[in-house]
RODO-2510 file (C-alpha; in nm, 4 decimals, decimal comma):
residues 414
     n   res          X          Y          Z
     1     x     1,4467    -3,7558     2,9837
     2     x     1,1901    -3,7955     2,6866
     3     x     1,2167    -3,5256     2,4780
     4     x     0,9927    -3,3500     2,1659
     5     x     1,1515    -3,2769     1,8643
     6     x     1,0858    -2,9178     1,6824
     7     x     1,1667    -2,8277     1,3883
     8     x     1,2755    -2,4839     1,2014
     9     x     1,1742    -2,3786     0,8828
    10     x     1,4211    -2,4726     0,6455
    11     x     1,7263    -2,2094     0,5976
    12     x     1,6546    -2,0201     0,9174
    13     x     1,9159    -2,1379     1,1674
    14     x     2,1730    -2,0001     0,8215
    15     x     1,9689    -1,6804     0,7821
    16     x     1,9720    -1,5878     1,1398
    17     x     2,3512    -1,6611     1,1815
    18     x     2,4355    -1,4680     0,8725
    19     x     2,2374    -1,1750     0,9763
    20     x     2,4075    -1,1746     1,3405
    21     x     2,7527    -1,1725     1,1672
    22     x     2,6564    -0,9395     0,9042
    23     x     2,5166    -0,7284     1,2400
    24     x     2,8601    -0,7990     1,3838
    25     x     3,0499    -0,6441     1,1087
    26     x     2,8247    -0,3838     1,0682
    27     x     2,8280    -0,2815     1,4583
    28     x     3,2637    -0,2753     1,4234
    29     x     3,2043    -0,0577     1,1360
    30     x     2,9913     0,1751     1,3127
    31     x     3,2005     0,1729     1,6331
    32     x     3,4763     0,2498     1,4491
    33     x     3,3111     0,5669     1,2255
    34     x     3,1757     0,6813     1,5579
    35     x     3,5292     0,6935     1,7202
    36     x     3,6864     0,8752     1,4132
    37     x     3,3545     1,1368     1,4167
    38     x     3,3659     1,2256     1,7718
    39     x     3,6625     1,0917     1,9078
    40     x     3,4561     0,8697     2,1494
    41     x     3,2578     0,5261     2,1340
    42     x     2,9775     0,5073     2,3493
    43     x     2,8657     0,1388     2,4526
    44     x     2,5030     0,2268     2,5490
    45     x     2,3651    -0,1392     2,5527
    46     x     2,0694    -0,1441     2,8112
    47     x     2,1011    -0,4783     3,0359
    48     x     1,7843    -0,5706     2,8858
    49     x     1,9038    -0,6615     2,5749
    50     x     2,1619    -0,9010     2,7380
    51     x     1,8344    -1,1192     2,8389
    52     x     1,7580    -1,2570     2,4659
    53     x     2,1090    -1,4893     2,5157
    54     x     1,8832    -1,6633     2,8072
    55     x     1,5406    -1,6185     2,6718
    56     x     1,7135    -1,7848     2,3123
    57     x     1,8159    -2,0771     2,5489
    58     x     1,4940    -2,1828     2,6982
    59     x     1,3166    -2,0845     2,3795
    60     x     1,4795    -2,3233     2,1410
    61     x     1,6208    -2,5994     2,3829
    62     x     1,4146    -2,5918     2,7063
    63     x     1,7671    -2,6645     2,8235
    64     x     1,7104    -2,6260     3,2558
    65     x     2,0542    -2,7417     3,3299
    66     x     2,1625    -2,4632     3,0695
    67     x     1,9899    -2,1590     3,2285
    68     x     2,0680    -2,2775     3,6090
    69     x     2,4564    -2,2529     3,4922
    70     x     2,3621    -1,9450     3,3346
    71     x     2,1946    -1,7702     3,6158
    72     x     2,4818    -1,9068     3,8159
    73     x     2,7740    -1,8368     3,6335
    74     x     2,5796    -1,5086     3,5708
    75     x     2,5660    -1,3965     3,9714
    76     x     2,9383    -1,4957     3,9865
    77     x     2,9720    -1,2590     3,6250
    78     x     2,8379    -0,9888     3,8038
    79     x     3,0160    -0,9958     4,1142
    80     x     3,3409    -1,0294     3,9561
    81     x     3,2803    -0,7700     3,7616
    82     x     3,1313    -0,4904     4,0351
    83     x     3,4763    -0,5929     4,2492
    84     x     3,6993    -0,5463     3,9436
    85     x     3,5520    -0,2592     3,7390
    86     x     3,4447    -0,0894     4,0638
    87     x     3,0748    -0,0846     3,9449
    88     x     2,8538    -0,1112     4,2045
    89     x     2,5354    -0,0818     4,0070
    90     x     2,5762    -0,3244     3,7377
    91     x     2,2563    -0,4671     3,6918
    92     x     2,2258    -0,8469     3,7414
    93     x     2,0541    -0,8733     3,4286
    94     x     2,3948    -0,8151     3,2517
    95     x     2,5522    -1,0716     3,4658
    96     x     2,2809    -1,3268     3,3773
    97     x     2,3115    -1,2147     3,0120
    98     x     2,6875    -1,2930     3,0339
    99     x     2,6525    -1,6127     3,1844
   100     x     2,4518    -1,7107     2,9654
   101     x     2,7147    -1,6127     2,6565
   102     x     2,9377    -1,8210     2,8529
   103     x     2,7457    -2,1240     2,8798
   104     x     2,6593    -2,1574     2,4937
   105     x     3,0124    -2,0338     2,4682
   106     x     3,1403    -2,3660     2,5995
   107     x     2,8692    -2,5720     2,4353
   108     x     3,0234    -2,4515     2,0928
   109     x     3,3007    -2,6911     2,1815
   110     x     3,0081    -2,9990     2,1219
   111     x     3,0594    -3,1783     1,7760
   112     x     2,8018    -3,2054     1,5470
   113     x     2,4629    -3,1631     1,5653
   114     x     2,4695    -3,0034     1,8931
   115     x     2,7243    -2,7109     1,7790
   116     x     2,5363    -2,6195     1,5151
   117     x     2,1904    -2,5586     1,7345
   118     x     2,3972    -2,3698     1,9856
   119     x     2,5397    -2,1317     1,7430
   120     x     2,2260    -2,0986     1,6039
   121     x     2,0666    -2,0140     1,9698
   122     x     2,4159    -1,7860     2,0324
   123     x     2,3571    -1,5240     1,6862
   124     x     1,9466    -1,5608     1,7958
   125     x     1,9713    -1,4165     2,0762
   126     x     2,2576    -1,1346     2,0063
   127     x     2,0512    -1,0288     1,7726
   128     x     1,9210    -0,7432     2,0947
   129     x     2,2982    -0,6752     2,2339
   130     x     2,3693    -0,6288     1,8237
   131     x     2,1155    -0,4003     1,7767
   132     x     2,1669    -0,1279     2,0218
   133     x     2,5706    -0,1401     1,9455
   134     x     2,4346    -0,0011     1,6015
   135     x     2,1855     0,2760     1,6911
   136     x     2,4275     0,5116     1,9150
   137     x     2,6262     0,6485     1,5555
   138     x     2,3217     0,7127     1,3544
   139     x     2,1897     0,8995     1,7442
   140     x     2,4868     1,0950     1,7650
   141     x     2,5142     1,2150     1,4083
   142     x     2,1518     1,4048     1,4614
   143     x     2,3868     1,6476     1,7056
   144     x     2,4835     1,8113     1,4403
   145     x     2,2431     2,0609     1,4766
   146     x     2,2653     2,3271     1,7706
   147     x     1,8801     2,3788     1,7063
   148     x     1,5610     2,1875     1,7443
   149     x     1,2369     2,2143     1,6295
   150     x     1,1208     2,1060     1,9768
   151     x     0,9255     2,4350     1,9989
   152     x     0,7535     2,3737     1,7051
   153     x     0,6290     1,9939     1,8151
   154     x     0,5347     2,1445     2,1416
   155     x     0,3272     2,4369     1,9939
   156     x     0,1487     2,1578     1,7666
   157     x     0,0785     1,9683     2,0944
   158     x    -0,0909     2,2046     2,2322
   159     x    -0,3367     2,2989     1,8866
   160     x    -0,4409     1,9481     1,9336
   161     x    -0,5282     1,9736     2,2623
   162     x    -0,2518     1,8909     2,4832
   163     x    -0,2497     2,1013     2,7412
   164     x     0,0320     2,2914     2,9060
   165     x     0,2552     2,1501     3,1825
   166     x     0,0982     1,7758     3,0719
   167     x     0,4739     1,6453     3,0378
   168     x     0,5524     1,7806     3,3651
   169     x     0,2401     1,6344     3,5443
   170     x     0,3377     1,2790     3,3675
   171     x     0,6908     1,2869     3,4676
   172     x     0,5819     1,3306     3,8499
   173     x     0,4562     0,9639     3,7985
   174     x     0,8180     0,8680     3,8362
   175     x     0,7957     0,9679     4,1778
   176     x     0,6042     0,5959     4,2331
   177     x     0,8880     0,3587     4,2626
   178     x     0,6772     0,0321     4,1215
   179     x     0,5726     0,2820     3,7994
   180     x     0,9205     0,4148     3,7813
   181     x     1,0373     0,0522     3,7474
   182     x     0,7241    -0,0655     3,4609
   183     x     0,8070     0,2534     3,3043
   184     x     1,1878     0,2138     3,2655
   185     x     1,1640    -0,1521     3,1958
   186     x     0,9432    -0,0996     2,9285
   187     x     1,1381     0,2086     2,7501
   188     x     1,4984     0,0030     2,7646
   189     x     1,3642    -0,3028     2,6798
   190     x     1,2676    -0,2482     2,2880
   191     x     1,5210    -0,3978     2,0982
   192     x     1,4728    -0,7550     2,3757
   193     x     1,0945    -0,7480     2,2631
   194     x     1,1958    -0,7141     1,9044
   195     x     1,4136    -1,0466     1,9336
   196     x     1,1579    -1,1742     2,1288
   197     x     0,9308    -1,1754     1,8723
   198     x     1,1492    -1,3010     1,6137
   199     x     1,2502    -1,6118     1,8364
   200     x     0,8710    -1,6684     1,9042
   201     x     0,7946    -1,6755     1,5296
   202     x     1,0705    -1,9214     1,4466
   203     x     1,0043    -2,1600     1,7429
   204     x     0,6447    -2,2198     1,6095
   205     x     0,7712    -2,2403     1,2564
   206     x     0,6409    -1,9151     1,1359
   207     x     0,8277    -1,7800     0,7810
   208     x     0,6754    -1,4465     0,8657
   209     x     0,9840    -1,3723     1,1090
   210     x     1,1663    -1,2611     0,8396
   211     x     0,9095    -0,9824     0,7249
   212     x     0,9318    -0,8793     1,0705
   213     x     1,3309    -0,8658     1,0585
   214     x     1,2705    -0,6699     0,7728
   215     x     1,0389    -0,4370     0,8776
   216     x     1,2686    -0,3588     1,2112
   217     x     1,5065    -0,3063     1,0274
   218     x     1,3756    -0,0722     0,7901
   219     x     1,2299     0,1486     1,0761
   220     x     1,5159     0,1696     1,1846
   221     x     1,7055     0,2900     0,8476
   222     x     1,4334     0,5791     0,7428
   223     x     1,3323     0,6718     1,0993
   224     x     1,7037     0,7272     1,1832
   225     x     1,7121     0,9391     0,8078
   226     x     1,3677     1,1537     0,9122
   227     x     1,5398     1,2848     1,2232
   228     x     1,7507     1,5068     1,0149
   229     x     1,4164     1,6700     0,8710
   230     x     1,2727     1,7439     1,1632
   231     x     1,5259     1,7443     1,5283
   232     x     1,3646     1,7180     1,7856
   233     x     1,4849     1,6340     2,1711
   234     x     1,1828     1,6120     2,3728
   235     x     1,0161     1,7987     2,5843
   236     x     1,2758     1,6595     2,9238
   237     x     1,6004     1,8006     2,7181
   238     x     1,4243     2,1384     2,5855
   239     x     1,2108     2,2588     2,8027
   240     x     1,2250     2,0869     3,1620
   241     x     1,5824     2,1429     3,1549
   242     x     1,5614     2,4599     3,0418
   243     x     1,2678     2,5975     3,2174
   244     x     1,3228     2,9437     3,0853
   245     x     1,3197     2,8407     2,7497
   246     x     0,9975     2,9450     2,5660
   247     x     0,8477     2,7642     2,2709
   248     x     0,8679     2,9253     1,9535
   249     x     0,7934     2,8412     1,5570
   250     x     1,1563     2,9514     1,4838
   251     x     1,3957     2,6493     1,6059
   252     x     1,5446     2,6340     1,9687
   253     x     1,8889     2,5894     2,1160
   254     x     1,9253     2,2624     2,2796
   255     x     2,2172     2,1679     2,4187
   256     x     2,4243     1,8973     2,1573
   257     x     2,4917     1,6655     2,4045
   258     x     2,1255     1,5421     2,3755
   259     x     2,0571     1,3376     2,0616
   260     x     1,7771     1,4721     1,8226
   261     x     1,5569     1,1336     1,7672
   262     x     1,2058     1,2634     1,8395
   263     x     1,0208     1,2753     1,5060
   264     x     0,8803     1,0122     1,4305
   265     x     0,9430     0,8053     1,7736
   266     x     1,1404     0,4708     1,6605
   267     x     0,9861     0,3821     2,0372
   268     x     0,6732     0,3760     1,8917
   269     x     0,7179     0,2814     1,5893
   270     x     0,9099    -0,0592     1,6868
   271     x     0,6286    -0,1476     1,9452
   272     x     0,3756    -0,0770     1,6709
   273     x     0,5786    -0,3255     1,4589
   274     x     0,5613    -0,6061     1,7333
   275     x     0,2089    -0,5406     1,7747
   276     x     0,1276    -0,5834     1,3911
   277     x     0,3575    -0,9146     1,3406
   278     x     0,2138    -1,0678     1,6466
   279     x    -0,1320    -1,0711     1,5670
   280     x    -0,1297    -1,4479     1,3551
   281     x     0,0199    -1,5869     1,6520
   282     x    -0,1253    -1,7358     1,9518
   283     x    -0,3790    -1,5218     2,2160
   284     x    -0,1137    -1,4962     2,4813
   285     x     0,1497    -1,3631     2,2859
   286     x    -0,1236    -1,1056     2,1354
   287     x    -0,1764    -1,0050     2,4770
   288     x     0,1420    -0,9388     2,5826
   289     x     0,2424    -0,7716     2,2772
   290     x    -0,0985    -0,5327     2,3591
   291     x     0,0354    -0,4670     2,6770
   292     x     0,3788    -0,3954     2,5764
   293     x     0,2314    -0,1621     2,3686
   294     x     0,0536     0,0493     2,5766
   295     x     0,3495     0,0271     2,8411
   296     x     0,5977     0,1998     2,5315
   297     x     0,3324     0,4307     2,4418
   298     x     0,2912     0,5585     2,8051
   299     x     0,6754     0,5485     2,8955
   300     x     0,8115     0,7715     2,6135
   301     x     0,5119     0,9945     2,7108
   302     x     0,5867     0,9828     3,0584
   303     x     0,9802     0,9994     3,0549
   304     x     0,9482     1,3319     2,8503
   305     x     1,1538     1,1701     2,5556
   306     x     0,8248     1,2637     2,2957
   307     x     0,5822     1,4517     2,1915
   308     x     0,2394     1,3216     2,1558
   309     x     0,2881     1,4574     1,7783
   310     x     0,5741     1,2093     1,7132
   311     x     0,3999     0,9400     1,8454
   312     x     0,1345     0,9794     1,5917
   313     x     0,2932     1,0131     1,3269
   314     x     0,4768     0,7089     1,4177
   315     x     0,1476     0,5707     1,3478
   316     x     0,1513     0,5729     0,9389
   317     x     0,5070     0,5816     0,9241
   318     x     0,4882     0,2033     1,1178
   319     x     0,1552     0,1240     0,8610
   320     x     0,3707     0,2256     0,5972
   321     x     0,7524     0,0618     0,6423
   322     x     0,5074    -0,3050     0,7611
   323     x     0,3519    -0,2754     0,4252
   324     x     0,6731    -0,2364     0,2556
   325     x     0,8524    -0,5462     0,4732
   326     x     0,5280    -0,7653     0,2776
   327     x     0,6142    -0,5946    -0,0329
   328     x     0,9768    -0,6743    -0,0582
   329     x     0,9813    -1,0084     0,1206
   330     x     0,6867    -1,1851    -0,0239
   331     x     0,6499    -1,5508     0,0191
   332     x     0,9786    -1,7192     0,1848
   333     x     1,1420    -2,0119    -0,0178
   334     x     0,9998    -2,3755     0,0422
   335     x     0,7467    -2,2323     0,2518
   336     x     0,3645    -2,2484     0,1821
   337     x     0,1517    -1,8869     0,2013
   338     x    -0,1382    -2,0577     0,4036
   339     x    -0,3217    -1,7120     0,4164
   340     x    -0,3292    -1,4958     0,1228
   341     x    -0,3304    -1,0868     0,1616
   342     x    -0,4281    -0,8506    -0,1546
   343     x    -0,1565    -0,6821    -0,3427
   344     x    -0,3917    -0,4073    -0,3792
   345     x    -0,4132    -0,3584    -0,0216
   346     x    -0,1003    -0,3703     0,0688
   347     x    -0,0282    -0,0948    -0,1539
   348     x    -0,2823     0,1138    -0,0456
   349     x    -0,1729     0,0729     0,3200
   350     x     0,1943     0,1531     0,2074
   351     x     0,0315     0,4732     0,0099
   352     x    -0,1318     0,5549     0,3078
   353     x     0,1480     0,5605     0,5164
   354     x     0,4152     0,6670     0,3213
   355     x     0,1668     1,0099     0,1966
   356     x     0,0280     1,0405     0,5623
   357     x     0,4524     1,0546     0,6977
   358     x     0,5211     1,2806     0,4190
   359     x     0,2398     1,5372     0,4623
   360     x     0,2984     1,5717     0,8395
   361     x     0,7098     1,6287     0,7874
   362     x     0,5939     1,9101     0,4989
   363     x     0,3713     2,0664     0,7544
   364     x     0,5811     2,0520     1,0225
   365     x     0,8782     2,1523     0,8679
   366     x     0,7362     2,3874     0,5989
   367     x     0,3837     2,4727     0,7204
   368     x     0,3829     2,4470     1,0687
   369     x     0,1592     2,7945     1,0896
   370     x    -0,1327     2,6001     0,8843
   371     x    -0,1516     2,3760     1,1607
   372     x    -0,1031     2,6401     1,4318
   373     x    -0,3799     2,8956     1,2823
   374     x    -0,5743     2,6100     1,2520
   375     x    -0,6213     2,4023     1,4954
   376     x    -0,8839     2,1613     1,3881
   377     x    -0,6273     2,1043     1,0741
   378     x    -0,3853     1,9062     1,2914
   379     x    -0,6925     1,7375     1,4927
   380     x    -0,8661     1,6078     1,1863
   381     x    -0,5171     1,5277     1,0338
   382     x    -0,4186     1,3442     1,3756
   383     x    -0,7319     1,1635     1,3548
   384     x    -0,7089     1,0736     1,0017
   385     x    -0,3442     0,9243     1,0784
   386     x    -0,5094     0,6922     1,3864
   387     x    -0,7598     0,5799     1,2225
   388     x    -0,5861     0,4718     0,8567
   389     x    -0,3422     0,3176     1,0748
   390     x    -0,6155     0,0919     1,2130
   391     x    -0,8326     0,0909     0,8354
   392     x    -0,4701     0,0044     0,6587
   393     x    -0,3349    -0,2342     0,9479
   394     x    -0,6402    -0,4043     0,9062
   395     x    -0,5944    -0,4754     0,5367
   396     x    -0,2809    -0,6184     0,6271
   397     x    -0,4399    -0,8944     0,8207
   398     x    -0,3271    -1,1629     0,8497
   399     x     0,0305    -1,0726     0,8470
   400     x     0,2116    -1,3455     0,6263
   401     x     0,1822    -1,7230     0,7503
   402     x     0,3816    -1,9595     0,6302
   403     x     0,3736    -2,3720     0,6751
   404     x     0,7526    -2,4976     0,6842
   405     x     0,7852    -2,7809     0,4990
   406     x     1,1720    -2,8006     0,5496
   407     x     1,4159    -2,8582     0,8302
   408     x     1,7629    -2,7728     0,8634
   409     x     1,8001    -2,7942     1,2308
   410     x     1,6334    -2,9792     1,5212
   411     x     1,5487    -2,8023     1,8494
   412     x     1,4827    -2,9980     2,1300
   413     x     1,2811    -2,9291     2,4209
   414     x     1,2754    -3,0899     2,7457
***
């Protein structure tokens, strides 16, 4: 079978393996903090992230023979596994995930050239699985506090025109099986679109994968740091499951077992992410990107795990941490900046961001009755937040593109 040669940028099948190991380490690390803090280690990987191990198969090899053993040592996985563990609803997409591992697994025991792609395509597409094995710690530490300010967020809501019982109304959507399965699809399935992206960027030769890595990554960092400022559940854990409970400026009790991760919404903040590093690639991927989106946006909405306030001021905080990935990275070794983006303006959409995240947190946490006696305050500030997102994300255009000029590894498509 004739087959194309394509090549990586130079250094990236060694970057992304040492950032899966490092990942791996880290993840033990955090497993093993999170067993001596609570006694416990919750293993709350959604079987959507088990798809990149697949996805990073017909991505870089176009390897058919590859995925059919995958998808069938997968159904056999999955079956095993249901009779064995007694789990009845194990989702196939696990099982498919697995069989995947499996087959590259086996294909480690190749020599030469061939080992080296496959481990290369194995750390790729852990990169998902890795990802969520890290979050659960830095959830569970924000249960530390017995109170929210979930009243607060919900109070600010409503000043900006949200009216009352609007999270109620959107979670009776759910009642539509075919929007119950978009919507939960959508929400589990961040951390696959983030590798997704990543993968894409590297298949077509694209040094700006590793701003993107970056800027995931640091979202990730000072998102899960701002959740200390400013708890927040959502409105399903506060007030749908406690119907009685009223909202109130002064903070709430929610009960610990639900993880404070509202403000801003990481959610949001990663689909923005996707959404900004996607837009130098090609019109299809833009589109889906665009779609996925709107789908995240909706579903946290929907599900009751955010306010409308936390989603907008995911807005600057996204503006601001993308400007800071361009910042830090700047232009990749042996690669060529085709396009070239203003210093100046990326640090005005970083000083944008950065004062826009920090003036809503001191209001909110500080000032919250300047925004309540005033409603048009937290309008025109809401406003002011959408729109420099789209004035600064627009100075950021294009994101970085890069022209390899290297190879280190050959991936070969059928």
């Amino acid at each position: 079978m004739p087959t194309n040669l394509l090549r990586a940028s130079s250094g990236d099948d060694t970057l992304i393996i040492g950032l899966a190991l490092a990942g791996l380490i880290f993840a033990a690390a955090c497993k093993a903090t999170e067993y001596l803090m609570f006694g416990a280690i919750l293993f709350d990987v959604g079987p959507w992230a088990f798809l990149g191990i697949p996805c990073a198969i017909w991505i870089f090899q176009r390897d058919r023979r590859a995925i059919i053993a995958a998808l069938l040592v997968g159904f056999l996985t999955a079956g095993a596994l249901q009779i064995a563990l007694r789990l009845p609803d194990l989702p196939i997409i696990t099982g498919i995930g697995a069989g995947a591992f499996f087959v590259l697994v086996f294909k480690l025991t190749f020599n030469g050239q061939e080992r080296r792609q496959t481990g290369f395509v194995l750390c790729a597409g852990l990169l998902a699985p890795i990802a969520q094995l890290i979050c659960p710690l830095f959830q569970r530490l924000t249960t530390a506090y017995p109170e929210t300010f979930d009243g607060r967020a919900l109070l600010v809501d409503r000043s900006i025109g949200i009216p009352a019982g609007f999270y109620e109304g959107a979670r009776a959507l759910l009642l539509s099986m075919p929007i119950r399965v978009v919507i939960f699809s959508s929400y589990s399935s961040i951390t696959l679109a983030l590798g997704l992206l990543i993968m894409c960027k590297i298949r077509r030769g694209d040094r700006g994968w590793f701003v993107a890595t970056v800027a995931f990554i640091l979202a990730g960092v000072f998102g899960s740091a701002l959740y200390h400022l400013f708890p927040a559940a959502g409105p399903l854990y506060a007030f749908m499951m406690q119907p009685d409970l009223q909202p109130d400026v002064a903070p709430v009790p929610v009960p610990v077992e639900f993880i404070r991760n509202g403000m801003p919404s990481l959610h949001t903040t990663w689909a923005l992410l996707i959404f900004l590093n996607s837009r130098d690639m090609g019109h299809v991927a833009r589109g889906c990107c665009s779609v996925f989106l709107v789908l995240t946006l909706c579903s946290t909405l929907i599900l009751g795990e955010h306010y409308v306030i936390d989603l907008i001021v995911a807005a600057p905080f996204a503006l601001a941490i993308q400007a800071a990935s361009q910042m830090l990275v700047g232009a990749p070794d042996r690669a060529e900046r085709t396009e070239r983006v203003s210093r100046r303006a990326v640090a005005f959409a970083f000083a944008f961001g950065a004062i826009m995240t920090g003036a809503w947190l001191l209001l909110l946490v500080r000032h919250v009755e300047a925004l309540l006696d005033a409603p048009h305050v937290a309008a025109s500030l809401a406003v002011v937040s959408i729109l420099g997102f789209a004035v600064g994300s627009g100075l950021l255009v294009p994101t970085w593109r890069y022209r390899a000029r290297g190879s280190d590894i050959a991936l070969a498509t059928s």
